[in-house]
N, C-alpha and C positions, 0 to 999 in steps of 0.2 A: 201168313199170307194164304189165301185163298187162290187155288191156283187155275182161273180160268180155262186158258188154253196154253199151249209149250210149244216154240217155233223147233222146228228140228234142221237142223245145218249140215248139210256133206256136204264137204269140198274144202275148198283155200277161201276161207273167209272169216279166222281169226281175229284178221284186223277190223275188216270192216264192223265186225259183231260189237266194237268194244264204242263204236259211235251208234252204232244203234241204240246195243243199251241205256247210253248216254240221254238221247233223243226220246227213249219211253220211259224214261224218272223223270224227265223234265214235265211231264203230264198228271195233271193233279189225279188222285183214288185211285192211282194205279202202282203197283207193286210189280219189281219186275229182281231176277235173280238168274242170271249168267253158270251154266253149267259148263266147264270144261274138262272134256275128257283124259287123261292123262294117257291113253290112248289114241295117237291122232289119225288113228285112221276111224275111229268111232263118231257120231255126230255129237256138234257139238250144240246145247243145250238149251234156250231161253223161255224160263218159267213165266209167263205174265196172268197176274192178278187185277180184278178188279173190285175196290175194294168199296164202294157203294153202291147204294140201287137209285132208283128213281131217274129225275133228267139226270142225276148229274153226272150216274153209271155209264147213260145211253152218248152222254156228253164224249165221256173216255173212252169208250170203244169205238166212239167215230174218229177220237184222234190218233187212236189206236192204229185204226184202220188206216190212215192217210197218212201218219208214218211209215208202218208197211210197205205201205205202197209205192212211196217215195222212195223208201231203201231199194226196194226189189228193182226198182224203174232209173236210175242215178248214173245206171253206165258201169261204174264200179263195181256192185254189186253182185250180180250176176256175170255168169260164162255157161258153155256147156257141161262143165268139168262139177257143177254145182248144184245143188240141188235143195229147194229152201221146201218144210211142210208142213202145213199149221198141223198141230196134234191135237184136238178137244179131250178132257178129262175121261168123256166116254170111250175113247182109241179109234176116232176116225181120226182118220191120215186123208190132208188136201195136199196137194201142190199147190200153192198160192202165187207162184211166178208169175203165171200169163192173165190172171184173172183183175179184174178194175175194183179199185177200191171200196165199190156198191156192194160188190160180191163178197172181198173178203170181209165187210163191216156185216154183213150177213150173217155169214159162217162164225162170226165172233159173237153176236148177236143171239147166237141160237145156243153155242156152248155156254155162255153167259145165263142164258135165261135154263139151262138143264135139259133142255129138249134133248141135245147131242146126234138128231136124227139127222144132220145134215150129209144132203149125196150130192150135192153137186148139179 
């Protein structure tokens, strides 16, 4: 797997992570792989690849993106106590919580293509 970008988890969000994962296998050229730490005060891990170019890469990373988005935005998801942040391959660290799906399909968008310069 090719591993685009890596979501990073602190907090109480075990459970929820195991429908998400769920939710981004279910989307085609996309490769995704659940890291759990066996230290739980550590974050906890989701590798996501994408594993074509052209529309049909740009296809996945939109739904990418409105999965995300939907998870973060669900009610459940989120608290204070938690804290979700896309990783890009390069090692910028986002906070993707309060930002619209335009944005983080952006920031996927830009890891995706190797740019990795995204600030926000």
């Amino acid at each position: 797997m090719i591993t685009t970008f890596t979501i990073e988890f602190v907090g109480d969000t075990e459970q929820h992570l195991k429908v998400l994962e769920h939710e981004l296998k279910h989307i085609h050229d996309v490769d995704v792989d659940l890291v759990e730490p066996r230290d739980h005060t550590a974050p906890v891990l989701l590798a996501i690849g994408v594993n074509k170019g052209g529309e049909r890469g740009t296809t996945a990373i939109q739904s990418i993106a409105q999965v995300l988005y939907n998870f973060l935005h669900s009610g459940t998801a989120t608290s204070d106590d938690k804290k979700i942040y896309l990783v890009t391959a390069e090692g910028n660290r986002v906070d993707i919580e309060p930002l619209p799906s335009d944005e983080i399909n952006t920031i996927i968008s830009t890891a995706y293509e190797g740019e990795g310069d995204y600030a926000g």
